[in-house]
C-alpha positions as CSV (number, residue, x, y, z in Angstrom):
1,X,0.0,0.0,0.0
2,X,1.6,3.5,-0.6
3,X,0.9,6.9,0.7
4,X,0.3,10.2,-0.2
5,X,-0.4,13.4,1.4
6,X,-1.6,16.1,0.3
7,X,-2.2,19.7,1.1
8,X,-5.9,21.1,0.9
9,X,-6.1,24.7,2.5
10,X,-9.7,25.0,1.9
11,X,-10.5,22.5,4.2
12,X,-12.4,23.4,6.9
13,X,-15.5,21.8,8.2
14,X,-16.4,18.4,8.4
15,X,-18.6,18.9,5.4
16,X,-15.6,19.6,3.3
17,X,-13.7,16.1,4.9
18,X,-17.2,14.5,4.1
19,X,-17.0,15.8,0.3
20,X,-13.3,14.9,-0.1
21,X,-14.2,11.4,1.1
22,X,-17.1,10.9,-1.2
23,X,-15.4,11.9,-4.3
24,X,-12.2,9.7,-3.5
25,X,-15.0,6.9,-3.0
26,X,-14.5,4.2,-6.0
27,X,-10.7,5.3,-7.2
28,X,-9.0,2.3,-5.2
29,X,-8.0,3.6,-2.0
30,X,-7.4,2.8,1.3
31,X,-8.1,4.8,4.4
32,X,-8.0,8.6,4.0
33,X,-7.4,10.8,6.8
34,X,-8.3,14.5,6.9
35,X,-6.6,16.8,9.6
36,X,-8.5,19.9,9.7
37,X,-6.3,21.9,11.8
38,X,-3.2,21.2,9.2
39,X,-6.0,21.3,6.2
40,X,-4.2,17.9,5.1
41,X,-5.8,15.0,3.5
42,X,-3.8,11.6,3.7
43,X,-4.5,8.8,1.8
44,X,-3.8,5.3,1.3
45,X,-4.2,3.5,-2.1
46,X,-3.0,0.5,-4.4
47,X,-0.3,2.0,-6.4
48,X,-1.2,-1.2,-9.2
49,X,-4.5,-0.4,-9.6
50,X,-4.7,3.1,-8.5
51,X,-2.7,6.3,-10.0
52,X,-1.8,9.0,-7.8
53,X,-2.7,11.7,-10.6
54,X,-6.5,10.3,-10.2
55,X,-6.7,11.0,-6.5
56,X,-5.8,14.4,-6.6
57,X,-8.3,15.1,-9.7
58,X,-11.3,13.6,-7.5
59,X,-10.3,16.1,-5.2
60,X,-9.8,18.5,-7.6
61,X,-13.2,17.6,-9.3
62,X,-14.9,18.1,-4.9
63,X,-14.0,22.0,-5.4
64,X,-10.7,21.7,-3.6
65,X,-7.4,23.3,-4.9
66,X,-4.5,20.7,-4.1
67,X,-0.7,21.8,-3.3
68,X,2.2,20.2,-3.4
């Protein structure tokens, strides 16, 4: 399993961890983590069946800008 974290400053409310979390729902991943205080969202995902470039477009696709 690999990781990946990313950095989401718009995050702020659990309704925007609830989003994030719904649109990463189906791309193959593992647990994600949002921190809200660090505006971070962690995931976990098969890097065979899974590529990193679609995780951040489902978040991208939720409204969220994604650094790093």
């Amino acid at each position: 399993m690999s990781h990946v974290t990313y950095s989401v400053p718009e995050i702020h409310c659990r309704a925007c961890e609830d989003s994030i979390r719904r649109a990463l729902t189906g791309t193959g991943i593992g647990p994600v983590e949002v921190d809200l205080q660090a505006r971070t969202v962690s995931v976990a995902y098969d890097a065979g069946s899974t590529d990193e470039t679609a995780l951040r477009k489902a978040i991208e696709r939720a409204g969220f800008d994604v650094e790093g």
